[in-house]
VOTI-716577 format. One record per residue: x, y, z of N, C-alpha, C, O, CB in turn; residue number from 1. Coordinates in pm, 1 decimal. Glycine has a CB too. Example, Ala and Ser with C-alpha at 12.3 -4.5 7.8 and 13.67 -1.06 7.14 Angstrom:
      n.xx      n.yy      n.zz     ca.xx     ca.yy     ca.zz      c.xx      c.yy      c.zz      o.xx      o.yy      o.zz     cb.xx     cb.yy     cb.zz   nr
    1319.0    -569.0     780.0    1230.0    -450.0     780.0    1320.0    -330.0     780.0    1423.6    -331.9     846.5    1130.8    -447.3     904.6    1
    1285.0    -225.0     708.0    1367.0    -106.0     714.0    1290.0       3.0     787.0    1340.9     113.8     803.9    1408.4     -59.8     572.5    2
This chain:
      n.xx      n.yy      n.zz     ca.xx     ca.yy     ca.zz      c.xx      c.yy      c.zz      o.xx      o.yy      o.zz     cb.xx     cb.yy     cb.zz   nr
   10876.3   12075.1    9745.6   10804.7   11957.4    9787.5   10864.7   11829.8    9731.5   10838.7   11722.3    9785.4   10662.0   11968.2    9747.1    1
   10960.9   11839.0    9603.0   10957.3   11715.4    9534.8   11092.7   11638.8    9645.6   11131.8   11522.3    9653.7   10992.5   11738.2    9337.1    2
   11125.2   11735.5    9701.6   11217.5   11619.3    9769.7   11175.4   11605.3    9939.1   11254.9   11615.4   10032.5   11401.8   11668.7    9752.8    3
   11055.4   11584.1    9946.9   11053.1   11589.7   10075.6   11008.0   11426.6   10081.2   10954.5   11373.1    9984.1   10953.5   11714.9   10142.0    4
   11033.6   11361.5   10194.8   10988.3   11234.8   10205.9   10886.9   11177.2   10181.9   10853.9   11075.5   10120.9   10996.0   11206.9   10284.9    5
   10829.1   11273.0   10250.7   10629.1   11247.2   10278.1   10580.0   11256.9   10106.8   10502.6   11173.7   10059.6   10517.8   11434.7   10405.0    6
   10634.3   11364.2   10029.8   10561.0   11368.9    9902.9   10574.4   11250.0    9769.2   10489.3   11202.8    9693.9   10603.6   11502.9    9852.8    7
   10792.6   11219.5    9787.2   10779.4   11104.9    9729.1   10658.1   11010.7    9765.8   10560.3   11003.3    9691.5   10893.9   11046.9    9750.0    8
   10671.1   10918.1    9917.4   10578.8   10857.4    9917.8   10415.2   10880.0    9862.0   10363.4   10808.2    9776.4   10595.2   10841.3   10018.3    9
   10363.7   10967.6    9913.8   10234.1   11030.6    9850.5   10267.8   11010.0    9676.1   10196.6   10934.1    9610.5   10213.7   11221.6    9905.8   10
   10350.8   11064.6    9629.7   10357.8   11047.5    9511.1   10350.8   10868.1    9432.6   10259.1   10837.0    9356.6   10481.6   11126.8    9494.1   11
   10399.3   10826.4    9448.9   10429.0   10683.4    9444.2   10317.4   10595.2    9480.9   10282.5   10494.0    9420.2   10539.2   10653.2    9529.8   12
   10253.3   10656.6    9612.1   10075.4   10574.3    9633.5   10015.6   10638.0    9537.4    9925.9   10558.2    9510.0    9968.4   10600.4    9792.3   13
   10000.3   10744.1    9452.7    9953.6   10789.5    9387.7    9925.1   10751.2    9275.3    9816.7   10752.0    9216.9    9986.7   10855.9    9393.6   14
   10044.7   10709.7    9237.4   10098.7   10622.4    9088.5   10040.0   10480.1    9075.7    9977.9   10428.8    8982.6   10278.0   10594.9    9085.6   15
   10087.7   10417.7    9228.7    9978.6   10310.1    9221.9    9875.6   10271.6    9238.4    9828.7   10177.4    9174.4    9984.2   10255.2    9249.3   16
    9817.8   10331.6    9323.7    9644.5   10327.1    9308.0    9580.3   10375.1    9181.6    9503.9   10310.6    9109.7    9573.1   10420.4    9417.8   17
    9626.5   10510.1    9163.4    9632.2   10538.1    9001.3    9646.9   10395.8    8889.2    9539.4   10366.6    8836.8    9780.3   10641.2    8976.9   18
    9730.6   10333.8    8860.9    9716.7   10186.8    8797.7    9666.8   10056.1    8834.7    9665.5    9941.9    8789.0    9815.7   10152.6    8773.9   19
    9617.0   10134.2    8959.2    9519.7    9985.8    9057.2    9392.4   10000.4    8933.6    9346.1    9903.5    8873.4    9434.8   10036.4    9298.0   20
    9351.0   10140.2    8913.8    9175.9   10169.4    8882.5    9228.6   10173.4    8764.2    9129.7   10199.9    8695.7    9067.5   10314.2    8941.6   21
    9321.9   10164.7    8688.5    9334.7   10164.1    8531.4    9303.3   10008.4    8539.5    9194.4    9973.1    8494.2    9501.4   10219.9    8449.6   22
    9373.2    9928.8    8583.4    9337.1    9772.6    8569.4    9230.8    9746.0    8623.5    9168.9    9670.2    8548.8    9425.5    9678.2    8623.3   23
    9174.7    9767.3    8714.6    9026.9    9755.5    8729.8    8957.6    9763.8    8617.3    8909.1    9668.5    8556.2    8973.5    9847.3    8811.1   24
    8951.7    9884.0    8586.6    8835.4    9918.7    8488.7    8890.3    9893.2    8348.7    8798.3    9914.5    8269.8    8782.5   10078.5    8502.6   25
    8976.3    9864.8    8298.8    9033.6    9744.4    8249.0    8915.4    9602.3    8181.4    8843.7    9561.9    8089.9    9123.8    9696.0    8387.5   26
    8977.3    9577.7    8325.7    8910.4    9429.9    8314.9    8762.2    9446.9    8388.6    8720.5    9368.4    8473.8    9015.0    9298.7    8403.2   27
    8709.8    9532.1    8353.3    8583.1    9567.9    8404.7    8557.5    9495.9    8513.3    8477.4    9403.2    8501.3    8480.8    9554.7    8316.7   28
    8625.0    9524.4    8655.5    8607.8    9423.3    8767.3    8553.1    9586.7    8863.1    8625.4    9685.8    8874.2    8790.5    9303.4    8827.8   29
    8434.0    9575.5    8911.1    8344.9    9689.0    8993.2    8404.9    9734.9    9140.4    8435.5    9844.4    9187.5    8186.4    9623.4    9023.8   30
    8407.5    9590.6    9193.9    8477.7    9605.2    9316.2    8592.0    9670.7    9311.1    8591.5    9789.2    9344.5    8502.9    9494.6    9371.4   31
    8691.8    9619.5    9276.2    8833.7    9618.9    9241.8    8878.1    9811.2    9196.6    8975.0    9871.1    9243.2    8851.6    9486.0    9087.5   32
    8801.0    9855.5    9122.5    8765.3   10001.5    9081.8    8722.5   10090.6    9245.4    8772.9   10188.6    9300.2    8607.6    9992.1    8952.4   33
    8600.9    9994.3    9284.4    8571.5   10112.3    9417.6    8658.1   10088.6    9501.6    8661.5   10190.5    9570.7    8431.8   10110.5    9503.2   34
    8758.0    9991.2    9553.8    8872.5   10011.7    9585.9    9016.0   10078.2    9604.3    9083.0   10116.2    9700.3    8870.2    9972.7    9566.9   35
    9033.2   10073.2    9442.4    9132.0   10186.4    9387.4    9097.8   10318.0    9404.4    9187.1   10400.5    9424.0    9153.4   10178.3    9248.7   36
    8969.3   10354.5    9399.4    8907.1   10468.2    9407.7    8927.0   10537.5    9573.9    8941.5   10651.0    9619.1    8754.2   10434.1    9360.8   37
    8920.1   10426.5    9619.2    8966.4   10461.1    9840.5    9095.4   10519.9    9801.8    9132.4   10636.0    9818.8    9006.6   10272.3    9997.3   38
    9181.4   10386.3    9727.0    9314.0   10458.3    9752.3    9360.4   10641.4    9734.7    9436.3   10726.1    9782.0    9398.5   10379.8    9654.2   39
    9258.3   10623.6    9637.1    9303.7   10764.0    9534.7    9299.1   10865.3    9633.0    9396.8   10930.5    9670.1    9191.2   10812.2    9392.7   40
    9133.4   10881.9    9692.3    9100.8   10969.4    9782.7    9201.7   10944.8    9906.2    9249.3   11035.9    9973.9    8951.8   10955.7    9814.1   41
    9223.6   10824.7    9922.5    9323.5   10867.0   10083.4    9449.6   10915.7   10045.4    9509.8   10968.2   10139.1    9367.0   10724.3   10198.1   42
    9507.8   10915.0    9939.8    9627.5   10951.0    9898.5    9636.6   11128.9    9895.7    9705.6   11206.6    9961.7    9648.2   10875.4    9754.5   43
    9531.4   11151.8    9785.1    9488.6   11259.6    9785.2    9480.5   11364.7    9889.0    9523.7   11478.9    9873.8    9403.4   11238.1    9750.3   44
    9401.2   11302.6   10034.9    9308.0   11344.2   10131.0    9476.4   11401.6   10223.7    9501.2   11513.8   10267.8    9173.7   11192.0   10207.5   45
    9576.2   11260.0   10227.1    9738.1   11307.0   10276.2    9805.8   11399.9   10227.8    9873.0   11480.8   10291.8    9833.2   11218.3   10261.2   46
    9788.9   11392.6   10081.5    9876.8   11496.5   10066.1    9848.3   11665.6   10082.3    9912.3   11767.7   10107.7    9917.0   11469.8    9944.7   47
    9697.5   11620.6   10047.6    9643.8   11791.6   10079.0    9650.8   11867.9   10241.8    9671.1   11986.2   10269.3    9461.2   11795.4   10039.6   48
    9628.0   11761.0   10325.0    9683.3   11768.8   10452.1    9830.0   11817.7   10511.0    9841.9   11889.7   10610.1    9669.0   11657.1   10483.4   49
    9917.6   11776.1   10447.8   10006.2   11822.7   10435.9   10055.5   11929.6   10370.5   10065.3   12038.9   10426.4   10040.3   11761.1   10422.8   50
   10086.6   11912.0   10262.9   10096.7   12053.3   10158.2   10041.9   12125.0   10122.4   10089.6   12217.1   10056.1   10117.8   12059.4   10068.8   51
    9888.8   12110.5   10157.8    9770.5   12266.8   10111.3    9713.4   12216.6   10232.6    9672.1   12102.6   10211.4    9637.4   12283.6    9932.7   52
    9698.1   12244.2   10322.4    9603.8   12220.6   10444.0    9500.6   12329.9   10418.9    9405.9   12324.9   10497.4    9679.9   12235.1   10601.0   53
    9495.8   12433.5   10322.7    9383.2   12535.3   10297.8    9320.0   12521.2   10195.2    9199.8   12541.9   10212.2    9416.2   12658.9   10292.3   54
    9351.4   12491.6   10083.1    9304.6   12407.5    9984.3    9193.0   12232.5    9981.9    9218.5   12112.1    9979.7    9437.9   12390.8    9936.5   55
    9070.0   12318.5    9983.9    8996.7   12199.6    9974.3    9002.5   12086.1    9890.4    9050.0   12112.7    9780.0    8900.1   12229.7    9961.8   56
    8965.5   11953.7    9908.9    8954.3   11859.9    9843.7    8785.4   11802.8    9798.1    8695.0   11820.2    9879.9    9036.2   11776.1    9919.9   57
    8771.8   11771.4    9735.0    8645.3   11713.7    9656.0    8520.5   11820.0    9709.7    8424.0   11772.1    9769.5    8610.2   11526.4    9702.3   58
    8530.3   11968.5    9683.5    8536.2   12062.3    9720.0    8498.9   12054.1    9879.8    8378.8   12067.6    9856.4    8470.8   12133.5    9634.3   59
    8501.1   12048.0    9958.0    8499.5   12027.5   10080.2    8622.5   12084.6   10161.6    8735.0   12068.5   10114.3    8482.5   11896.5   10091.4   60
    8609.7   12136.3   10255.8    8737.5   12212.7   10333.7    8792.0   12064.2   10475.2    8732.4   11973.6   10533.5    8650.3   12417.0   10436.2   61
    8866.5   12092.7   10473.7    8942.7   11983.0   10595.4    8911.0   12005.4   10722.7    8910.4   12117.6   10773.5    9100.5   11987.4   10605.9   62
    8881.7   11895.1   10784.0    8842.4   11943.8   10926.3    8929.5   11888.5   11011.4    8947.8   11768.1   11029.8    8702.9   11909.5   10973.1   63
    8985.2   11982.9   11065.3    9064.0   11965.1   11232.4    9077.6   11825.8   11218.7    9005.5   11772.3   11134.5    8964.4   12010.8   11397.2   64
    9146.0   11763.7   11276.3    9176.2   11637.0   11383.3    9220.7   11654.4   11496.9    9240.8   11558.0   11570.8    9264.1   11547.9   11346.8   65
């Protein structure tokens, strides 16, 4: 996986939304946190789609598109 395109990227949104919600909550800014927090999950929500499509997320199983 580590050299596939899709995962760098995934990886890398990962990293930064990841330090979006460290500085958020940081600077104790609420919004700014439930924001970072979207990112996380959509980052998340891609990569499991891709590379575990059987493997649930936030225990929940994936549904079709």
């Amino acid at each position: 996986w580590a050299q596939s395109p899709v995962w760098k990227k995934d990886a890398q949104e990962l990293t930064k939304a990841g330090m979006a919600a460290r500085d958020a909550a940081r600077a104790k800014n609420f919004e700014a946190l439930v924001k970072a927090n979207g990112q996380l999950v959509d980052v998340c929500e891609s990569c499991h789609k891709e590379f575990k499509p059987d493997l649930p997320t936030e225990g929940k199983p994936h549904q079709p598109h």
